[in-house]
TINU-778930 format. One record per residue (C-alpha): x negated, y negated, z. Coordinates in steps of 0.1 Angstrom, whole numbers, padded with zeros to 4 digits, always signed. Example, Ala and Ser with C-alpha at 12.3 -4.5 7.8 and 13.67 -1.06 7.14 Angstrom:
<atoms>
-0123+0045+0078-0137+0011+0071
</atoms>
This chain:
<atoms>
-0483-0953-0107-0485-0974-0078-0466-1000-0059-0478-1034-0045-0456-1040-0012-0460-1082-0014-0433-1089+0023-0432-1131+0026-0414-1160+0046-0420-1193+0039-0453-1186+0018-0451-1209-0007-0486-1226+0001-0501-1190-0001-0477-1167-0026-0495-1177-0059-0527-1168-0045-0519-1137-0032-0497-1125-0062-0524-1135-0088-0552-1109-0068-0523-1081-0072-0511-1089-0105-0548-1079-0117-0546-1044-0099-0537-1011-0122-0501-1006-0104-0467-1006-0119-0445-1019-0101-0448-1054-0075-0425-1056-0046-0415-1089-0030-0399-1087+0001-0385-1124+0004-0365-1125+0037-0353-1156+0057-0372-1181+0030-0364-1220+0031-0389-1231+0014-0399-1229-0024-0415-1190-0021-0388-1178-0044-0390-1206-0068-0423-1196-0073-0422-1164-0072-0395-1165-0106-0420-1190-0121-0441-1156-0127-0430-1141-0161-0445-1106-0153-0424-1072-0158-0435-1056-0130-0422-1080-0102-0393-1066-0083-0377-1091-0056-0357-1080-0031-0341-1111-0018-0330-1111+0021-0313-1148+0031-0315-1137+0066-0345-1130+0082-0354-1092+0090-0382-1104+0118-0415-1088+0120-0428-1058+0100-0392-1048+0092-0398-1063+0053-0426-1039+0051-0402-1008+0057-0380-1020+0031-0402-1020+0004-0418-0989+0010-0383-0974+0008-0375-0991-0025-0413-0981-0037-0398-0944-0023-0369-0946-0046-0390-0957-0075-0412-0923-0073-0447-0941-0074-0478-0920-0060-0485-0945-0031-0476-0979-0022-0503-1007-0012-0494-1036+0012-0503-1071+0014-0492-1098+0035-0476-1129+0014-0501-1149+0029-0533-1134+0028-0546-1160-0001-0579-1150-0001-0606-1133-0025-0597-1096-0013-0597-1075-0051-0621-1051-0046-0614-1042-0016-0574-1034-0023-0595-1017-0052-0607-0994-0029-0577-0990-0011-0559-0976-0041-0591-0956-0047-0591-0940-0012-0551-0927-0018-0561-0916-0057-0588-0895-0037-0565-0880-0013-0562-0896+0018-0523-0907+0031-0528-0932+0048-0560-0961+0040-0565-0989+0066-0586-1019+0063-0613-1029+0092-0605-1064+0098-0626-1068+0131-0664-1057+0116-0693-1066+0136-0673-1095+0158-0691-1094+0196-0676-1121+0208-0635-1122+0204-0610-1146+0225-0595-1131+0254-0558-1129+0241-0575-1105+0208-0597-1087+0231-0561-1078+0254-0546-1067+0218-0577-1048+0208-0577-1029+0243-0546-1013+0235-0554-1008+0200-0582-0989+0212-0564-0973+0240-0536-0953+0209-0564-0952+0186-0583-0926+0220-0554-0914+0227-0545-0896+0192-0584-0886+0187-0585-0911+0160-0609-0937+0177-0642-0923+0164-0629-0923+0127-0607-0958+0132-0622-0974+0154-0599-1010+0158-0580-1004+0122-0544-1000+0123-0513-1007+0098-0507-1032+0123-0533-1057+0105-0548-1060+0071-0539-1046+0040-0533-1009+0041-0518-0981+0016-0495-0950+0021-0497-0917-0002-0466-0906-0017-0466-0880+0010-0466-0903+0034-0441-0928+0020-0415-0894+0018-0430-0881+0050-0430-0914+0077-0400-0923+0092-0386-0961+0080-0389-0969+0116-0426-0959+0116-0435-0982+0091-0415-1013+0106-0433-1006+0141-0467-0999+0125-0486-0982+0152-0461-0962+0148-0473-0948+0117-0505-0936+0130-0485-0915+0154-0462-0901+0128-0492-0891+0102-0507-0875+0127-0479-0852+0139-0475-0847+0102-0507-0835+0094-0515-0865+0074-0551-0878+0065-0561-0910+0076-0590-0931+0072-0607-0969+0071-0613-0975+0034-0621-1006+0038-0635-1037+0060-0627-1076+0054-0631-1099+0085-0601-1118+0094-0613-1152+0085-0618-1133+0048-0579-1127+0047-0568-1166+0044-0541-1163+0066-0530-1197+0088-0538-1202+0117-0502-1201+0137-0493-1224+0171-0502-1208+0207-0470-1197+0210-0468-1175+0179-0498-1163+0190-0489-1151+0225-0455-1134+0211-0475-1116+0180-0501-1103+0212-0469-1091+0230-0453-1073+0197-0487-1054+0193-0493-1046+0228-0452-1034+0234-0457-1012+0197-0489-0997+0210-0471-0986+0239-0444-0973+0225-0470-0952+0210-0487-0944+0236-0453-0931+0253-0446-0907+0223-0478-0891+0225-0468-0880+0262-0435-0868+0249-0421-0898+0265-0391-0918+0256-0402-0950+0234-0410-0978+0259-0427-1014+0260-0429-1015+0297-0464-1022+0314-0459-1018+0353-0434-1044+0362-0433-1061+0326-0415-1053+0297-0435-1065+0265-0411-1075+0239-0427-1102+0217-0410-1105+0183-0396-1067+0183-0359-1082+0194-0360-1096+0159-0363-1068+0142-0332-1063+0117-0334-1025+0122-0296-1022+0111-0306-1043+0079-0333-1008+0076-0307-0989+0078-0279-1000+0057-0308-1003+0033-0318-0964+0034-0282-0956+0028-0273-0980+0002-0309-0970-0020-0292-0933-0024-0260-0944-0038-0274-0977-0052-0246-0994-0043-0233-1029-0028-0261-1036-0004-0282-1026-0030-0272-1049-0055-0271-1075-0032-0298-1077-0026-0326-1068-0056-0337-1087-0089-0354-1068-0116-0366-1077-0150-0338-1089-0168-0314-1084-0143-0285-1116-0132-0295-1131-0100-0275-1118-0073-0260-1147-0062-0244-1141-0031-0281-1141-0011-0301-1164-0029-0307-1203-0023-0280-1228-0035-0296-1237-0060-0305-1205-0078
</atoms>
């Protein structure tokens, strides 16, 4: 019994696309992670008459990579045996190789990453800066010769049910994070996959979006790199302090999350839309 982790804003050019690949996968339950949508992703989304789609509806958004956290706590509190994610807007023809994502946790492995930079010699400088640091954690926890570039970070990826019970919330919504955490938890990682970027679909975003993305990764890696030297967390290089989108991130919205999945109560409620279930109408658009 697995879980697909589906987190989107705004995706309703891409949502369809990326549902229908996941809808043909053997998993039981589908986890949207709407958050901060304005745009006709949810309608969409309900169009789909298929049991298995749980929504958890967020009006505000939860910024970067936080969405991912949620679901993997919900998929937690469901009991499945590992959780796959895929990015609302990665449209493109990518079956098999979540196939074999699914088939690398089924085989053992905790934690299966996707290659999304095979056999590219020639990168822009901006990636190249984001790569370096990559590289730099991947050394750094002796994971480089088996990783190589891969990282939660980007691409679709799964989680073990160890891992999902094992990781810290906060390790999935800063996702280098997660390689630190499997490793101080003895967990098996390993690239099950490879799909070049262009291969995911995803749009292409402004410069802007691009430089603040650079500056999340770069700031996450180092707040890896800082924990592996029994440092404090920190996102400083030199005299710079690399914050990107992090400041977004509705790590209280985590939290009150976490707490309310135990008791199932308000927040809870608020917030999620099962089969059959009234829409909760406090958090969704006006006119649903």
């Amino acid at each position: 019994m697995f879980a697909g982790i589906i987190p989107a804003q705004n995706e309703e050019k891409s949502i369809l696309a990326a549902l229908t690949t996941i809808l043909r996968l053997p998993i039981s339950h589908i986890i949207l992670v709407l958050n901060g949508c304005t745009d006709r992703t949810f309608e969409l989304v309900r169009s789909i008459p298929d049991a298995r789609i749980h929504t958890l509806y967020f009006s505000d958004s939860l910024g970067i990579d936080i969405p991912r956290a949620i679901g993997a706590l919900y998929a937690r509190h469901l009991g499945v045996k590992g959780a796959l994610f895929v990015d609302g807007d990665m449209s493109g023809d990518i079956y098999e190789n979540l196939v074999k994502l699914l088939d690398s946790i089924e085989s053992g492995v905790d934690v299966a990453l996707t290659n999304c930079y095979p056999y590219i010699p020639h990168r822009q400088k901006l990636a190249n800066l984001v790569l370096r640091f990559r590289a730099k954690l991947n050394r750094e926890l002796d994971l480089f010769k088996s990783l190589g570039l891969a990282t939660p970070t980007h691409g679709p990826h799964a989680l073990s049910q160890r891992a999902l019970s094992t990781l810290p919330p906060e390790a999935i919504a800063i996702p280098p994070l997660t390689l630190y955490w499997a490793q101080k938890n003895n967990l098996t990682v390993k690239v099950a996959t490879s799909i070049p970027h262009e291969a995911l679909h995803s749009p292409r975003k402004h410069r802007r979006h691009a430089r603040l993305i650079a500056e999340t990764i770069i700031g996450d890696c180092l707040m890896g790199l800082s924990l592996v030297k029994n440092e404090p967390p920190s996102r400083s290089l030199g005299k710079h302090t690399l914050l990107g989108y992090h400041p977004e991130r509705r790590f209280d919205l985590l939290e009150y999350w976490e707490q309310s999945l135990k008791s199932e109560g308000i927040f809870f409620e608020q917030h999620i839309i099962i089969p059959g279930s009234p829409l909760p109408s406090p958090n969704l658009p006006e006119a649903f």
